[in-house]
ZADO-1210 file (C-alpha; in nm, 4 decimals, padded with zeros to 6 digits):
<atoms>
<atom x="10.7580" y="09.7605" z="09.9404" code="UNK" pos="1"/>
<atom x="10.9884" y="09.4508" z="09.9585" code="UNK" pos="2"/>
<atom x="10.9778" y="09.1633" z="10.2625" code="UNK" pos="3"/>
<atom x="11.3218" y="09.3232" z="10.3424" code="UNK" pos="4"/>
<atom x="11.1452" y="09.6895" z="10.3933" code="UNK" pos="5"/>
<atom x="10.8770" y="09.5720" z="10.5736" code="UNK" pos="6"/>
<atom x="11.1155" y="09.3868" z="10.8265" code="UNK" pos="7"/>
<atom x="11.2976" y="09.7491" z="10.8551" code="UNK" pos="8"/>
<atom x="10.9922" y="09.9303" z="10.8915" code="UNK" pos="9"/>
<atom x="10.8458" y="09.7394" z="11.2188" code="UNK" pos="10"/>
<atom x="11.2748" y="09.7436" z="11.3521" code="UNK" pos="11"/>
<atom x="11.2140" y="10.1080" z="11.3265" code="UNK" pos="12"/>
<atom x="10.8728" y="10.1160" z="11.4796" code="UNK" pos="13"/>
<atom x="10.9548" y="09.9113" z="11.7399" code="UNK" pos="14"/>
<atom x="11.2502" y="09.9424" z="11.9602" code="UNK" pos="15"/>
<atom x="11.2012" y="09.6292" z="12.1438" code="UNK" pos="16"/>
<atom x="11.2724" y="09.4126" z="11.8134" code="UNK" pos="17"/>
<atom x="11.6068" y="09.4054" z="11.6822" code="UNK" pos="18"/>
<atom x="11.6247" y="09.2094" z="11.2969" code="UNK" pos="19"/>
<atom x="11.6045" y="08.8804" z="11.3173" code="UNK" pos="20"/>
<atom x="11.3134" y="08.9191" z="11.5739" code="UNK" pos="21"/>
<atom x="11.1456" y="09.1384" z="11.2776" code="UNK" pos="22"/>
<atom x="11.2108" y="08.9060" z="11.0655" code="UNK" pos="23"/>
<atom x="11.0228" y="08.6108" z="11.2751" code="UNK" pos="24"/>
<atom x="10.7460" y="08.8209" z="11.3328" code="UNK" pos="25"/>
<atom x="10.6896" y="08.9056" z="10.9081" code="UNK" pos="26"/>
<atom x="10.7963" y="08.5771" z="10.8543" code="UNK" pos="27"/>
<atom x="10.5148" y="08.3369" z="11.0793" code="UNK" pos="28"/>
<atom x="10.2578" y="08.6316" z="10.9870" code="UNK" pos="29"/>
<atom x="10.3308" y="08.5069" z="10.6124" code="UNK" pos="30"/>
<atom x="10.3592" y="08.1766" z="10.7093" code="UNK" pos="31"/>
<atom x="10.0283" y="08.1610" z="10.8742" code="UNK" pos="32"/>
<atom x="09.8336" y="08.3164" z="10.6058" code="UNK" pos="33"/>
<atom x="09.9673" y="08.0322" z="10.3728" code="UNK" pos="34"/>
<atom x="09.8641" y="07.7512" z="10.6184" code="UNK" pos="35"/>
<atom x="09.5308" y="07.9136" z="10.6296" code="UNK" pos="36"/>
<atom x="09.4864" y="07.9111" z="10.2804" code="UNK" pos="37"/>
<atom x="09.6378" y="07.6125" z="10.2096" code="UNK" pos="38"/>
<atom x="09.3923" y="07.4570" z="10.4996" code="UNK" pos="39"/>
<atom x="09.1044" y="07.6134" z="10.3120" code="UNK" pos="40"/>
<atom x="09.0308" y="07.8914" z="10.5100" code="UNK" pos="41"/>
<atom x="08.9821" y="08.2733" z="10.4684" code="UNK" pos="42"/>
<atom x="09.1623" y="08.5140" z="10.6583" code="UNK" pos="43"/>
<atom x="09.0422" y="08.8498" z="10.7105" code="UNK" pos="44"/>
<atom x="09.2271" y="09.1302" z="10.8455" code="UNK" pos="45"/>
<atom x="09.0094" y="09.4620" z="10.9301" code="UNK" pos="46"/>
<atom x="09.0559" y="09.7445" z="10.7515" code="UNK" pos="47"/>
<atom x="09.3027" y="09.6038" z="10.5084" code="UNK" pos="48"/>
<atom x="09.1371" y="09.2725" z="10.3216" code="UNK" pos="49"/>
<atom x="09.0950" y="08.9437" z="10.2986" code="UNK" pos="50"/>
<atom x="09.2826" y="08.6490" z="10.1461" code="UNK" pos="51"/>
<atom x="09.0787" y="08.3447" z="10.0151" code="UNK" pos="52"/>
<atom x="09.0884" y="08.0637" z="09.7673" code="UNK" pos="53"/>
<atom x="08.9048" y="08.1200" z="09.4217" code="UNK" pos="54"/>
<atom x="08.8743" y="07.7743" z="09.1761" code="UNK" pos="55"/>
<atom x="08.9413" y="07.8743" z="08.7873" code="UNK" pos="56"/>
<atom x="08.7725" y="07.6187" z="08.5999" code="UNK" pos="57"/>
<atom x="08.9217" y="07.4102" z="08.3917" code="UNK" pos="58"/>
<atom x="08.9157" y="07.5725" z="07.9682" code="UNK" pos="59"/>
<atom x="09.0894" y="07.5807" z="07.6564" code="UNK" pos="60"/>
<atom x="09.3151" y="07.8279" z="07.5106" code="UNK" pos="61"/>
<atom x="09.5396" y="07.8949" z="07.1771" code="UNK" pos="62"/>
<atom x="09.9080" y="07.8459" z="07.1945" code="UNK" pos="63"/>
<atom x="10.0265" y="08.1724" z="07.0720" code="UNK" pos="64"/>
<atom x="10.3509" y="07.9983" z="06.9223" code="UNK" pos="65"/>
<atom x="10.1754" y="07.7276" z="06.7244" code="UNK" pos="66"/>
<atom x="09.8007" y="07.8160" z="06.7070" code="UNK" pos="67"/>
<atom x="09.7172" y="07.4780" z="06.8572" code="UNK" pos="68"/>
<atom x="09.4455" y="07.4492" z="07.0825" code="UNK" pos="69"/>
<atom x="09.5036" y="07.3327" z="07.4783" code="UNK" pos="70"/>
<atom x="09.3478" y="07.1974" z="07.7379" code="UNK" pos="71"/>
<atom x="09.4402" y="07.3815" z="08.0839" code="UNK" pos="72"/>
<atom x="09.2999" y="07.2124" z="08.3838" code="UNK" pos="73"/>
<atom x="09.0767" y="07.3656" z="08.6991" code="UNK" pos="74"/>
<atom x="09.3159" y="07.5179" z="08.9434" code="UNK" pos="75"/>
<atom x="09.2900" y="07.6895" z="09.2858" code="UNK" pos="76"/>
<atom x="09.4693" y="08.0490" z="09.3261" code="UNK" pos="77"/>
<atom x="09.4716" y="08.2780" z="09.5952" code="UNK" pos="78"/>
<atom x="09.2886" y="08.5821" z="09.5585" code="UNK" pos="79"/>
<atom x="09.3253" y="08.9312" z="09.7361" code="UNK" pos="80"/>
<atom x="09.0485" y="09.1437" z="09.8414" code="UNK" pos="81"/>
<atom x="09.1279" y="09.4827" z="09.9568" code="UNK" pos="82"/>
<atom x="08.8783" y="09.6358" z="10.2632" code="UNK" pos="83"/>
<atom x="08.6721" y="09.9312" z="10.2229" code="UNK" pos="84"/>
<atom x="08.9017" y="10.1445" z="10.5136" code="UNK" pos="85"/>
<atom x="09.2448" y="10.0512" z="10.2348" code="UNK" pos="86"/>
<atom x="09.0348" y="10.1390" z="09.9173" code="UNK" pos="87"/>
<atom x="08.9509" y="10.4808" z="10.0761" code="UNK" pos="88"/>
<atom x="09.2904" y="10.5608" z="10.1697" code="UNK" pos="89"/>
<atom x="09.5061" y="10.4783" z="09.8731" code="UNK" pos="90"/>
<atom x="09.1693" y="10.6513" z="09.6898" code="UNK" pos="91"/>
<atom x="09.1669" y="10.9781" z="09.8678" code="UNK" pos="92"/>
<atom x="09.5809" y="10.9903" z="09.7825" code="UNK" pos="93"/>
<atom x="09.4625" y="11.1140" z="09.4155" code="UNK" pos="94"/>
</atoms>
């Protein structure tokens, strides 16, 4: 599902948003998961999972091209952790 779909999906649900309403709401929900993370913070929503920071440490690796070995530094990614309730539902699917 695209950013576009989703905004459709909650128009349809809701008949008290028209589209560029939808699109606010998708958009600061987005928005405020960044700023969270970016802040440092976890967010958690029940039932589907939780967003946090994870530090790779810094390593060396091959450059498939020339064989040569480089240095890539620590960085911080997001990670996604997907709740118990989600895993159970996209599980019993199968």
């Amino acid at each position: 599902m695209t950013k576009s779909q989703l905004i459709e999906r909650l128009m349809e649900s809701t008949s008290d948003l028209n589209k560029k309403e939808s699109e606010l709401v998708v958009n600061t929900i987005f928005d405020s998961i960044g700023s969270a993370l970016i802040g440092g913070d976890r967010v958690e929503i029940r039932g589907f999972g939780s967003f946090s920071i994870r530090e790779r440490e810094a390593r060396q690796a091959r450059n498939p091209k020339s064989g040569n070995l480089i240095n890539i530094p620590s960085k911080k990614t997001p990670f996604f952790k997907t709740g118990k309730e989600l895993r159970e539902r996209v599980d019993s699917l199968g």
